[in-house]
C-alpha positions as CSV (number, residue, x, y, z in Angstrom):
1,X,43.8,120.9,50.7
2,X,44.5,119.8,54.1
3,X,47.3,117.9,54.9
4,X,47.5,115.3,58.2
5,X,50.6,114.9,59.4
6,X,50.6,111.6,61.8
7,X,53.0,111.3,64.4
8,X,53.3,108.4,66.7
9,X,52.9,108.7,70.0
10,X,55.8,108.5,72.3
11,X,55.5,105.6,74.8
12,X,55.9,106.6,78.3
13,X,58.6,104.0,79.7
14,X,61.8,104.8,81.1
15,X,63.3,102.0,79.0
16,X,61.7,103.8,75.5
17,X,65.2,105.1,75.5
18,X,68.2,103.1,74.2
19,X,70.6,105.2,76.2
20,X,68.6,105.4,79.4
21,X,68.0,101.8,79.3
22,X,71.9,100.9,78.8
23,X,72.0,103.7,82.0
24,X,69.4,101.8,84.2
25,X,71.3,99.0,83.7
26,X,74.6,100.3,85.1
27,X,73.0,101.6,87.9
28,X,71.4,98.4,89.0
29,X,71.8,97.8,92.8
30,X,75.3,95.7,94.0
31,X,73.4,92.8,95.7
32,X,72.1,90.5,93.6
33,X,68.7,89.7,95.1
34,X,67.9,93.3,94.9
35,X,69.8,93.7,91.7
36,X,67.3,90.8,90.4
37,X,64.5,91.9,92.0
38,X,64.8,95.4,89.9
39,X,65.4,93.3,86.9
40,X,62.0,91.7,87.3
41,X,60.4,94.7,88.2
42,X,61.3,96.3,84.6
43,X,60.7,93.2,82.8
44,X,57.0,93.4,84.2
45,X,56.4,97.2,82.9
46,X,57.8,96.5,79.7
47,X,55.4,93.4,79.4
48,X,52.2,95.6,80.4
49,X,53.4,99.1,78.7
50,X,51.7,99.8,75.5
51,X,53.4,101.6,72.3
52,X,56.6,99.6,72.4
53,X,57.5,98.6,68.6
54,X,57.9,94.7,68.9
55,X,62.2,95.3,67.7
56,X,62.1,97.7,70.4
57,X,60.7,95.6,73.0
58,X,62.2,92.6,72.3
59,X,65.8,95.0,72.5
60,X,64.7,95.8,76.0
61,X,64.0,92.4,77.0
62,X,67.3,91.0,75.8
63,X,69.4,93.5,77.6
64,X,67.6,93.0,80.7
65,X,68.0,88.7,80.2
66,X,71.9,89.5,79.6
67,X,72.0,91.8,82.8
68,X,70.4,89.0,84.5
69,X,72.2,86.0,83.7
70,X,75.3,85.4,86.3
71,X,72.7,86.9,88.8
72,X,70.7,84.4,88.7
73,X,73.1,81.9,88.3
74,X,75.1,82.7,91.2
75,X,71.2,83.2,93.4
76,X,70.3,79.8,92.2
77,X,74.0,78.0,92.9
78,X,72.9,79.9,96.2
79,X,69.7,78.4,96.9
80,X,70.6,75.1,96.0
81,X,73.9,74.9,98.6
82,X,72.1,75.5,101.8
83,X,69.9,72.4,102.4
84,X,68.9,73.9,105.7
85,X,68.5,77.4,105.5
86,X,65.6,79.2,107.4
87,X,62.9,78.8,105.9
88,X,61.9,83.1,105.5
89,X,65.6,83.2,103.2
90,X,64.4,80.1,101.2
91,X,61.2,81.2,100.5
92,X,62.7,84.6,99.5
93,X,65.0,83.2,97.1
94,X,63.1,81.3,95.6
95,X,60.7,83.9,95.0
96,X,63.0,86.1,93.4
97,X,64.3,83.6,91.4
98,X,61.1,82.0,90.2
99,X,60.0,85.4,89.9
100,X,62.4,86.6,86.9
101,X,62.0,83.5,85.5
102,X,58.0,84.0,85.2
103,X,58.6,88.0,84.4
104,X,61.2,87.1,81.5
105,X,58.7,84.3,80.2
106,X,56.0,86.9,80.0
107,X,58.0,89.4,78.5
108,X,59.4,87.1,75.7
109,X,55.8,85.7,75.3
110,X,54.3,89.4,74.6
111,X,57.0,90.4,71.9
112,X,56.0,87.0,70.3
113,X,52.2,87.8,70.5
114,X,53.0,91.2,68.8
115,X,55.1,89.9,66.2
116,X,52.0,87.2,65.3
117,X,49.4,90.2,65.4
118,X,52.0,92.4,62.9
119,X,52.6,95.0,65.3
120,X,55.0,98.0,63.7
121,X,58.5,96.8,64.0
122,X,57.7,93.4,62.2
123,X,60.5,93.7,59.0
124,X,63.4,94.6,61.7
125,X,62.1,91.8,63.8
126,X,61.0,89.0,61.0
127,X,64.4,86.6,62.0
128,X,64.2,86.7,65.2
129,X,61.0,85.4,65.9
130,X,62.2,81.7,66.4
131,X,64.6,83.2,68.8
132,X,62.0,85.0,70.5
133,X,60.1,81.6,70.7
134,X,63.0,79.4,71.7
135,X,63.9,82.2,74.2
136,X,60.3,82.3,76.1
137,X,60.5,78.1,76.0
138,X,63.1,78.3,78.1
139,X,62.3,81.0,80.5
140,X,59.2,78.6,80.9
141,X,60.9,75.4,81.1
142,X,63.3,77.2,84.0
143,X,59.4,77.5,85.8
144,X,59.1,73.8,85.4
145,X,62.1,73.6,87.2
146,X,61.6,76.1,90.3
147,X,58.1,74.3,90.9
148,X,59.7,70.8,90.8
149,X,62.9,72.1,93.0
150,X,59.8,72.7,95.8
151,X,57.8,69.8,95.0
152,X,54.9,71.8,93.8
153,X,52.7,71.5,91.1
154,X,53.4,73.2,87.9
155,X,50.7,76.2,87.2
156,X,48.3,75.3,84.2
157,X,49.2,78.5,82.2
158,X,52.6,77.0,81.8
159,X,51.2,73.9,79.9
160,X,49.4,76.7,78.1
161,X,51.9,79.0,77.0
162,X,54.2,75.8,76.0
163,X,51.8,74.7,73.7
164,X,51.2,78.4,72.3
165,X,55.0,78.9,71.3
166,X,55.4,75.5,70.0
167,X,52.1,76.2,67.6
168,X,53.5,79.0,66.5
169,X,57.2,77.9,66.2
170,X,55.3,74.8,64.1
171,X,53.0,76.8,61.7
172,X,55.9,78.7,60.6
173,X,57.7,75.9,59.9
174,X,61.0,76.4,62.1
175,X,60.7,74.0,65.3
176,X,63.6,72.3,64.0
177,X,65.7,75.3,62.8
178,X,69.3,75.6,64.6
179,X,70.0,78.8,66.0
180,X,72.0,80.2,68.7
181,X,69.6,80.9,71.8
182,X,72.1,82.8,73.5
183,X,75.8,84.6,72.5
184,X,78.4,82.6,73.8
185,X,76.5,79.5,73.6
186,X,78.8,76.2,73.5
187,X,76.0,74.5,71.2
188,X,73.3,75.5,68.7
189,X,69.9,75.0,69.9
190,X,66.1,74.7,67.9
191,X,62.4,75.2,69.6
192,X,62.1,71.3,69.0
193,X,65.3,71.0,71.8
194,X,63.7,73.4,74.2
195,X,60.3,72.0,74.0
196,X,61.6,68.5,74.9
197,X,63.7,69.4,77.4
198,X,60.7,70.8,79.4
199,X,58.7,67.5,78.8
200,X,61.1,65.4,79.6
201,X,62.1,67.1,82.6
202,X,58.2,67.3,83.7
203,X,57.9,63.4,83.1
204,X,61.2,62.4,85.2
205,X,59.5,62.2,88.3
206,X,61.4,65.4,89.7
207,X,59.7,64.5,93.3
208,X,61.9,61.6,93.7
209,X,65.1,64.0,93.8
210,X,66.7,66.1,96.5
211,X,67.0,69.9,94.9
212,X,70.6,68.8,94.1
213,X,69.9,65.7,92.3
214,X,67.3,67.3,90.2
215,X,70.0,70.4,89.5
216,X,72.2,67.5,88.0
217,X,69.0,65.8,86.3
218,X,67.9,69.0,84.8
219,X,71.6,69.2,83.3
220,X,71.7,65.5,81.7
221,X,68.2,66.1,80.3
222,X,69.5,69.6,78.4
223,X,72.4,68.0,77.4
224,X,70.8,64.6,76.0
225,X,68.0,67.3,74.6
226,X,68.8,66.7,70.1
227,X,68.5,63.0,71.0
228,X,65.0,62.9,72.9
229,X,62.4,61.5,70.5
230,X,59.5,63.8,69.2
231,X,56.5,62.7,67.0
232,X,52.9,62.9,66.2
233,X,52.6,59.4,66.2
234,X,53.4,57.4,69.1
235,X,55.9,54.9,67.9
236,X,58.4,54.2,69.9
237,X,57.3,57.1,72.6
238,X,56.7,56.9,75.9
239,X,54.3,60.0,77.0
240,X,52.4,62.6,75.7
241,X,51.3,66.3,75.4
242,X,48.2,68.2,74.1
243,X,48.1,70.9,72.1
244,X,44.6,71.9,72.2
245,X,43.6,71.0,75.7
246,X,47.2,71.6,77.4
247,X,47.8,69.7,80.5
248,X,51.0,68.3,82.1
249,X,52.5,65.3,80.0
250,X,51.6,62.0,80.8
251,X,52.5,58.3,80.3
252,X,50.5,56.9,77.2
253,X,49.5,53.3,77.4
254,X,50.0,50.3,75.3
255,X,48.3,50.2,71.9
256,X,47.5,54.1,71.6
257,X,46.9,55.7,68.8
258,X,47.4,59.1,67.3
259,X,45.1,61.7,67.8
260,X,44.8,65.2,66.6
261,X,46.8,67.9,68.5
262,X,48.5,65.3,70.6
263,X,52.4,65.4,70.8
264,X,54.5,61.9,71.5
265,X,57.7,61.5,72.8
266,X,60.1,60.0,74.8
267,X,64.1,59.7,75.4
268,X,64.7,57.7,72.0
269,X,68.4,57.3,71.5
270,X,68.9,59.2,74.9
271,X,68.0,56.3,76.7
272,X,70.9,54.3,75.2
273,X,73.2,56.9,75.1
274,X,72.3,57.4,79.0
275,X,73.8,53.9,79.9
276,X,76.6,54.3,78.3
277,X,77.3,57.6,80.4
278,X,76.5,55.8,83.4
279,X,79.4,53.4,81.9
280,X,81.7,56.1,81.1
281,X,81.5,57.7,84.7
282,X,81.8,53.5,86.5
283,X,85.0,53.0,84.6
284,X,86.8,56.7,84.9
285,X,85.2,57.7,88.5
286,X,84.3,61.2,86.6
287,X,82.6,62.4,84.5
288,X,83.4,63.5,80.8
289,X,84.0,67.0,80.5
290,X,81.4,67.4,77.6
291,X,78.8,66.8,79.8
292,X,78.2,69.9,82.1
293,X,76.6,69.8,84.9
294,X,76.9,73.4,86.3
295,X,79.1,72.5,89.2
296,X,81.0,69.3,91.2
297,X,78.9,66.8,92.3
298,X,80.3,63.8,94.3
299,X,79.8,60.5,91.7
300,X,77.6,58.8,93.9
301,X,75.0,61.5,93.2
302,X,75.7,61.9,89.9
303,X,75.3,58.4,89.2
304,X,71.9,58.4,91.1
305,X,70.9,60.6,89.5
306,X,71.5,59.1,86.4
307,X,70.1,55.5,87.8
308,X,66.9,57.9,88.8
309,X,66.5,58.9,85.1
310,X,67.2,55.6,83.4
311,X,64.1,54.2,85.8
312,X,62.1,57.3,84.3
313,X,63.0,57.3,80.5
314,X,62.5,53.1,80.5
315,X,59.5,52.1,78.3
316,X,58.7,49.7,80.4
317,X,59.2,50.8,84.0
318,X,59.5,48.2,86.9
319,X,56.2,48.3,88.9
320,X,55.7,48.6,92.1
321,X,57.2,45.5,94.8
322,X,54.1,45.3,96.9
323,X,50.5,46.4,96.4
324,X,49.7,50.0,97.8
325,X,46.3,49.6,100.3
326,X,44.6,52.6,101.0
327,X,44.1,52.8,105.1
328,X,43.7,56.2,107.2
329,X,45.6,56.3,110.4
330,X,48.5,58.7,112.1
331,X,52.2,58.0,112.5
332,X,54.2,60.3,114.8
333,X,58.0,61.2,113.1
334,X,60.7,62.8,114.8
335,X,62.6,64.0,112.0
336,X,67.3,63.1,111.3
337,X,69.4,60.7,113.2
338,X,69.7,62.5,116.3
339,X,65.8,63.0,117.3
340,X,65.3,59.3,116.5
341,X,68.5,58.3,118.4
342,X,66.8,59.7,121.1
343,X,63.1,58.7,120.6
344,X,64.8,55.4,121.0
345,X,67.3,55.8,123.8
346,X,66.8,59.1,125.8
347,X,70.2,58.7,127.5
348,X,71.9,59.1,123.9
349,X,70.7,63.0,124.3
350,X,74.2,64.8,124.9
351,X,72.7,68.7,124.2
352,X,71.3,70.5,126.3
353,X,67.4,71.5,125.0
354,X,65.7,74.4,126.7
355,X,63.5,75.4,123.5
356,X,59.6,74.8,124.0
357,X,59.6,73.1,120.5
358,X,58.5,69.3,120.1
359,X,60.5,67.2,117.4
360,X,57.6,64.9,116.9
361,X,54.8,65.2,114.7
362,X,51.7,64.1,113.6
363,X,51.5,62.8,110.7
364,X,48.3,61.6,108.2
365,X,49.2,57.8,106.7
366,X,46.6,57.5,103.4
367,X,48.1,53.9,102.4
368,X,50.8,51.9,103.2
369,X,52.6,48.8,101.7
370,X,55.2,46.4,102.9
371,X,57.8,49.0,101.3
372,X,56.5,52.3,103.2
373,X,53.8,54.9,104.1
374,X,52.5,57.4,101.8
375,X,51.4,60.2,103.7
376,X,50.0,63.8,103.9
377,X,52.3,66.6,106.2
378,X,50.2,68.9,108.1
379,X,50.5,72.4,107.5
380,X,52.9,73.6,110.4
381,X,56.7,74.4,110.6
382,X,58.1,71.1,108.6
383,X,60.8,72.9,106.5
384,X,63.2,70.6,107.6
385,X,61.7,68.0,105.0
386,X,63.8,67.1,102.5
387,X,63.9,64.1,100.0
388,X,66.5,62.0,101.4
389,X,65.9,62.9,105.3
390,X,65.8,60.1,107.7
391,X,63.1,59.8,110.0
392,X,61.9,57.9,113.0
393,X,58.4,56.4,112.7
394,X,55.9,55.3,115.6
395,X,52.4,53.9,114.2
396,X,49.3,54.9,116.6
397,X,48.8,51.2,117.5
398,X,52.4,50.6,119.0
399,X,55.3,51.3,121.2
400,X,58.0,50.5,118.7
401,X,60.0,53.1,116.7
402,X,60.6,51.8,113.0
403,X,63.5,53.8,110.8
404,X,62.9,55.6,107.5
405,X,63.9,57.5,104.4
406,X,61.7,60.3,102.8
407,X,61.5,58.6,99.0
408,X,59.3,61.7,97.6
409,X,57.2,64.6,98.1
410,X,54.9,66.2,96.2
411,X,52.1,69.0,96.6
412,X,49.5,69.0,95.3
413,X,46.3,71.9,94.2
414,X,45.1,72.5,97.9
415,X,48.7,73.3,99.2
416,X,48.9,70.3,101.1
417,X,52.1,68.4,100.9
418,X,52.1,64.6,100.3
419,X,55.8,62.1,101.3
420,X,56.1,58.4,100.2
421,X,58.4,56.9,103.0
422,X,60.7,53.7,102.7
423,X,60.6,52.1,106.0
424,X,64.0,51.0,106.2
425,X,63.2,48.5,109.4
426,X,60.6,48.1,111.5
427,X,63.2,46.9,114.1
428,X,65.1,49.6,115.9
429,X,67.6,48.6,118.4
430,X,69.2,51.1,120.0
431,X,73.1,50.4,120.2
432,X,77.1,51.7,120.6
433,X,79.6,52.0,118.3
434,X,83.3,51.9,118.1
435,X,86.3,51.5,115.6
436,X,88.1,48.3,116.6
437,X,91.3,48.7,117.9
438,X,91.8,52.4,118.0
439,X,92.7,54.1,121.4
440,X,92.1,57.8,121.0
441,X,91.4,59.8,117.7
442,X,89.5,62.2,116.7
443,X,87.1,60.2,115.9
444,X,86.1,58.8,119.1
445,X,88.5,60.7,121.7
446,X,89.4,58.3,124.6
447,X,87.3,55.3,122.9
448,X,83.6,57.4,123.4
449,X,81.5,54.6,122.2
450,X,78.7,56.7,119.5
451,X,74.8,56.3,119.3
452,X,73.9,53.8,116.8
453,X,70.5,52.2,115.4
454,X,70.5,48.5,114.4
455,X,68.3,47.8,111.7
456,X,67.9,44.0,112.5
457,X,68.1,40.9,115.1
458,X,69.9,38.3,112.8
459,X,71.9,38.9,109.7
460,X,70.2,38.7,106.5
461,X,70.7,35.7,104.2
462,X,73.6,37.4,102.6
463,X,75.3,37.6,106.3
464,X,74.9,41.0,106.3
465,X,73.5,43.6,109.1
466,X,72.3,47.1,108.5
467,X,73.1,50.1,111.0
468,X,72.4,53.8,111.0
469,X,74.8,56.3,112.3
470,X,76.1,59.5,112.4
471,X,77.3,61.0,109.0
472,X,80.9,60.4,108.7
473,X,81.6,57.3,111.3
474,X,81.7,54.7,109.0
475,X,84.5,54.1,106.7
476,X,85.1,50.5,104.6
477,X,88.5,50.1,105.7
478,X,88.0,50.3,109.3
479,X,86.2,47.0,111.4
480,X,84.5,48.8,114.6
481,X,83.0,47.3,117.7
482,X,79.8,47.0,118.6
483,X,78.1,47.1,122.4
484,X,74.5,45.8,122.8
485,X,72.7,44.8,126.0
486,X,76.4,44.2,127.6
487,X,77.5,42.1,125.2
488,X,79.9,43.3,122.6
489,X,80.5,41.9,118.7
490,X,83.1,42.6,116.0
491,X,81.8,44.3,112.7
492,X,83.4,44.2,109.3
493,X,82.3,46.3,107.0
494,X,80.6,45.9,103.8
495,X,79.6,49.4,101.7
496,X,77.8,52.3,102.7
497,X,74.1,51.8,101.4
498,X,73.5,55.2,101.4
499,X,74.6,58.6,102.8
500,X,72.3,61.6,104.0
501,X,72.5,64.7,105.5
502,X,73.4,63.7,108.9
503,X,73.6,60.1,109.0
504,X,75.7,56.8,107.1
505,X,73.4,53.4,106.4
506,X,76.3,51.1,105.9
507,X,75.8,47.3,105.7
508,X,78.5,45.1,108.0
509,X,79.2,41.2,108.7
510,X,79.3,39.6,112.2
511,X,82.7,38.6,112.1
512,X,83.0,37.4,115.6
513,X,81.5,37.6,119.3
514,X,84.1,38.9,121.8
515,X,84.2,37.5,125.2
């Protein structure tokens, strides 16, 4: 009688081998792009390389997440430190970071697939299949974030594969088991947690955020994460997801009812728990050492960023302040404090230009309201846009320069990228400031009066005028002096409004006209 011995066939990957692996590994290039780039680059194989048992893939993957981690921790702390890089190095980065975070996803996503078609390896691997899950949740919650940090849309596969993992995680019955995601961790986590923290990340309204305050939104939402609210009913929820037709989470309206395959949820306790951090941060000027938020922020941003998310989680969410009409026209914007100093007052130009490029551009206005524009960027050089940049505005029917602040941006299927813009006054006035009182400093060596922008002809009915200027003039304890059409008038100030990037929007009082 004939006997067949079967042998299995050996899989042809580098990484097939423990000790090679470990090897490749060590010998991963210094820099860290490159270093990540390789990462990526094996995560991808491994995905796409067949004969892998799933214990000996999902080994593989893991060592390769672990080699990656302060990498891309220290690339993304990177990207989001240098508002103004070129924008070759920022699209590069974020390539490579998005990248691994898409690669890892894909990887974690295949061992999952073979574990639920009971590939060979299934006993060594049968407890670690909600990690597997929880693990690839993440990876693709980290996507949500990279297309939100550029104001993209998020790809529909992602919606997709979220909805996969948490059907599996559910029909197993452990969406709500605690486990440790990663060694070291400070906190158990569960699928249920990781889920959430994606949809309520994707329903914060993300475009609304400069890429720092979204890095600090993105931490108060995984830390508030075992308090959001999850249900298949929609009680007491504020949006929803679905798991048979997977699309990005929306807003459900009043009255709705459950339906089959549909997710609810909202910031339940979060949303009280939220408030009371804001609290906690208004009474200490810090904030509590629980809550991590990957870095130092100043408390201003932190607490607008907080302020942004209360707004989002609300069940009932102010509306808008003026009706939105839908109109088709250009505006022309020059874009940061000095080009719109100078669109005002040409003489307040103190550099010398000898560049060929124009400031100004051409924008498409789609509707407007007594708040702002909304508008659509054409597809030139425009990397300087930013949420938060201050622009100067020109409508196609007039002469005069209005003032404002990029609210949001968002892009949309075609690539095109759409602003909303807060006109902050429709009056410009073109002026010169000084401190009061001081006879040299650095500040304003010799008394150099700087370029302002008066946002108004009378005070308000609080007494109160606004003024734009360079970031870093103004200061609360210091009155300053201001010079307009030869005339000159004492300011007090009030607060700073707001701070950008390279101007101060501070709020004074006319205390007195000087002779």
């Amino acid at each position: 009688m004939m006997v067949f011995k079967w042998r299995r066939e050996k899989v042809d990957h580098l990484m097939a081998d423990p000790k090679r692996a470990r090897q490749l590994i060590e010998e991963l290039p210094v820099n860290d792009a490159k270093a990540l780039e390789e990462i990526t680059e094996w995560l991808e194989s491994i995905s796409h390389t067949p004969g892998f048992k799933v214990d000996q893939r999902f080994d593989n993957v893991s060592l390769l997440d672990a080699a990656a981690k302060q990498r891309v921790r220290k690339l993304s702390l990177d990207y989001l430190s240098m508002p103004r890089q070129m924008k070759f190095q920022e699209i590069r980065l974020w390539t490579t970071i998005f990248g691994f975070w898409e690669q890892l996803g894909a990887a974690y996503l295949a061992c999952a697939d073979q574990y639920v078609g009971a590939a060979a390896g299934l006993t060594l691997i049968r407890r670690s299949l909600p990690l597997i899950v929880a693990r690839a949740q993440r990876a693709l919650t980290n996507q949500v974030k990279w297309f939100l940090l550029r104001y993209g849309p998020v790809e529909p596969r992602i919606w997709k594969d979220m909805a996969r993992l948490y059907q599996i995680a559910d029909k197993r019955g452990f969406t709500g088991s605690s486990i440790e995601i990663y060694p070291g961790s400070r906190h158990a986590g569960s699928m249920r947690w990781e889920f959430l923290k994606a949809m309520m990340l994707s329903v914060s309204s993300m475009d609304g955020l400069s890429p720092m305050r979204q890095e600090i939104a993105e931490r108060v939402v995984a830390h508030f994460s075992s308090m959001f609210q999850l249900s298949k009913r929609p009680d007491g929820c504020t949006h929803c997801f679905g798991l048979v037709s997977p699309k990005a989470p929306v807003r459900i309206y009043k009255g709705a009812e459950s339906v089959t395959g549909q997710l609810f949820f909202g910031a339940g306790k979060a949303f009280a728990a939220l408030a009371e951090l804001m609290e906690r941060i208004r009474r200490s000027h810090e904030v509590p050492p629980e809550v991590d938020l990957g870095g130092s922020y100043h408390l201003d941003a932190v607490v607008g960023a907080l302020q942004h998310l209360e707004l989002c989680w609300n069940a009932d969410p102010p509306g808008r302040s003026s009706e939105r009409r839908l109109i088709t026209g250009r505006i022309t914007v020059v874009p940061g404090f000095s080009d719109a100093m100078q669109a005002l007052d040409p003489s307040t130009s103190d550099e010398l230009d000898f560049s060929q490029d124009e400031p100004a551009e051409s924008w498409i206005v789609v509707n407007v309201s007594d708040g702002g524009y909304g508008a659509i960027i054409p597809g030139l050089k425009s990397d300087w846009i930013r949420v938060g940049t201050l622009i100067g505005m020109q409508s196609e029917h007039s002469s005069r320069w209005m003032i404002g602040l990029i609210r949001r941006i968002a892009s949309d299927e075609h690539k095109q990228r759409h602003v909303g813009i807060q006109t902050l006054s429709r009056t410009a006035i073109p002026v010169r400031v000084v401190r009061a009182g001081v006879t040299g400093s650095l500040f304003n060596l010799g008394r150099t009066p700087q370029p302002a922008i008066l946002l108004a002809t009378a005070p308000d009915a609080q007494g109160e005028i606004g003024m734009i200027m360079r970031e870093g003039i103004f200061s609360v304890r210091d009155a300053m002096e201001m010079t307009i059409g030869g005339k000159s008038y004492f300011l007090q100030p009030v607060r700073l409004v707001e701070g950008g990037e390279d101007f101060d929007w501070a709020a004074f009082r006319v205390k007195q006209k000087k002779a």
